[in-house]
N, C-alpha and C positions, 0 to 999 in steps of 0.2 A: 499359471496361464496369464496372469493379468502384468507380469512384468518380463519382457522379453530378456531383459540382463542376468533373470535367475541363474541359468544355469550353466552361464559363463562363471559364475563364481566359484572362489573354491571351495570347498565342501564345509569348510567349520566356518567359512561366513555366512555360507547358505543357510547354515546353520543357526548363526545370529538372526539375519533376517527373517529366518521364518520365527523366531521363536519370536520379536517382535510384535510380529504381525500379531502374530496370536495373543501375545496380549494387549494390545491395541482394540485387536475384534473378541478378546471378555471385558473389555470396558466402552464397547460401542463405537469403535471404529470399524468400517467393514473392509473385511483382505481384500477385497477389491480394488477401495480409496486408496490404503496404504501402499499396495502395489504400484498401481499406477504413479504415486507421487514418488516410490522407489525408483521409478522407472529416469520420469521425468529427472532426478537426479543424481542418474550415475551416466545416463545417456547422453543429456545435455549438461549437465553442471561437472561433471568429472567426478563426483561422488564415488567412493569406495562402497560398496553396498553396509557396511557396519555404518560407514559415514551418512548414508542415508536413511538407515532406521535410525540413527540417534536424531537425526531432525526431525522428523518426523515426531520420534516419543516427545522431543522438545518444544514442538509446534504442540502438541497435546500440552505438555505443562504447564507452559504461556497458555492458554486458551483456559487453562482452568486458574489458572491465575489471578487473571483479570476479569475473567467472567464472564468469557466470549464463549459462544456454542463450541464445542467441540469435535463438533462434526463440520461445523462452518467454517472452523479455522484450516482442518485437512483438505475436506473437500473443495474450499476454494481456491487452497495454493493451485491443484491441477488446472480450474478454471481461467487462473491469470496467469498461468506459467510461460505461455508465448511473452508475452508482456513483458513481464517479471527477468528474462533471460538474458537484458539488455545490461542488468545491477551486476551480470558476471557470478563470481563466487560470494556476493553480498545479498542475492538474489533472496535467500529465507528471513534475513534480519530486516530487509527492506519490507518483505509481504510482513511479516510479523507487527512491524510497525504501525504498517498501513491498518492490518486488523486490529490493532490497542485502538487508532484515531478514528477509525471505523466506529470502534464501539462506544466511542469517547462524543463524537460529532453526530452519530446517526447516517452520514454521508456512506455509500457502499464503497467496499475498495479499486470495482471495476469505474465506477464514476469518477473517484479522486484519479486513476491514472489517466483517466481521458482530459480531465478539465487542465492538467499538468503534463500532458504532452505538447500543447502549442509551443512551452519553451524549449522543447528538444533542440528548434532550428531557431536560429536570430531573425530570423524574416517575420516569421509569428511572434514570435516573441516579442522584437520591437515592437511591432503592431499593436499589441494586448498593451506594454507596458506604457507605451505613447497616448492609450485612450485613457488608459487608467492615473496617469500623472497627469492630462488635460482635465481631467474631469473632479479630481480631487486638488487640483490648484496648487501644486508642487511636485520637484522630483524626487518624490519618496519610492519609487522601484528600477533598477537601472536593468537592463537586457542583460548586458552583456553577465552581472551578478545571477540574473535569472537562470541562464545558460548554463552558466559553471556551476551552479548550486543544482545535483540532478540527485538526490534524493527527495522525493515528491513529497515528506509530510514539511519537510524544511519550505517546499516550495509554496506550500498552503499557508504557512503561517508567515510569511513572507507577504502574500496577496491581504490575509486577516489585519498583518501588523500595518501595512501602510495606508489600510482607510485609517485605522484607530488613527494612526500618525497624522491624519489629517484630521481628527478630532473628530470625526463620526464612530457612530453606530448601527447597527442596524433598524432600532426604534427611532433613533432623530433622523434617519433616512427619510425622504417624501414619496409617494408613490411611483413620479418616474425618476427619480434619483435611486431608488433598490433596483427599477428595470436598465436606469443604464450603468450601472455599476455591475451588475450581474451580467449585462452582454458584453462590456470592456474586459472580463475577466474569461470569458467565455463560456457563461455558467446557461446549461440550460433552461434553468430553472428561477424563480426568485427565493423558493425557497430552500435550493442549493445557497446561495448568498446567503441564506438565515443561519442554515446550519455552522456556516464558516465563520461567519461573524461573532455566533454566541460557542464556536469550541475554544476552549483551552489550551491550546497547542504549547503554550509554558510549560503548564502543569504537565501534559504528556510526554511533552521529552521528559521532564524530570524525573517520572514514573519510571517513564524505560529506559533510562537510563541505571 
């Protein structure tokens, strides 16, 4: 009931996917969640239904992997999946990402794709990057790079790498220099900016990589 593509399948995939499920829900996933991200990936992603329980059990693996909830790793794909549908058939390694940097930074992954959508279009994006090279005193970020670079953890560390490049931090920052670095980037928070400043975004590619 929770996956309208079920019973279009045919019979020994249906087969697969249920057994899946089932063991997903004796290890605390509920048929529910796995349905629905079943759903969301043969619907929209073109997923074979075998092809969408193995993301899924894999979206499980990565999550106990790295040490991320289990349940927050499934249950959120469905939550960012409108979002998420833009990456194409890159769509799970892109969410997967974002949850390692998630768990890495503390930053949520619905917030990192908000802060890293103003570069989708070059009009915001020159914008952002125009405040952010005025303010940090060189052009250490260029648009049109911002633009073409559209995997969003690459794009955080892109924003992280070119304060450093201007030899800041977020401790030698002064009080309205972390407020106008944090609104040039379009963060709504200062302690968004904290987060970005003190993650590791090196070290995470290297991880997931």
């Amino acid at each position: 009931s929770g996956s309208s593509a079920f019973t279009e399948m045919a019979p020994n995939m249906r087969a697969r996917v249920a057994e899946s499920t089932a063991i997903l829900d004796v290890l605390g996933i509920s048929a529910e969640t796995s349905a629905r991200n079943i759903d969301i990936m043969t619907r929209s992603m073109g997923m074979t239904g075998s092809q969408a329980a193995a993301s899924n059990q894999q979206l499980f693996a990565t999550a106990q992997q790295f040490g991320i909830s289990t349940t927050k790793m499934l249950e959120g794909f469905a939550a960012v999946a409108p979002e998420m549908m833009k990456f194409g058939s890159n769509a799970v390694s892109v969410y997967t990402r974002l949850q390692i940097v998630a768990k890495q930074t503390g930053l949520e992954v619905g917030k990192m794709l908000s802060i890293v959508s103003q570069f989708d279009k070059f009009e915001t994006a020159a914008d952002s990057v125009g405040k952010l090279n005025a303010i940090l005193g060189g052009p250490f970020l260029h648009a049109m790079h911002m633009v073409m670079v559209t995997d969003p953890t690459q794009r955080l560390q892109m924003l992280s790498g070119a304060v450093k490049q201007a030899g800041m931090s977020f401790d030698t920052m002064g009080y309205y220099m972390r407020q106008t670095v944090a609104s040039a980037m379009g963060l709504s928070a200062v302690n968004d900016l904290a987060l970005i400043m003190r993650g590791r975004f090196d070290l995470v590619s290297g991880t997931i990589n």
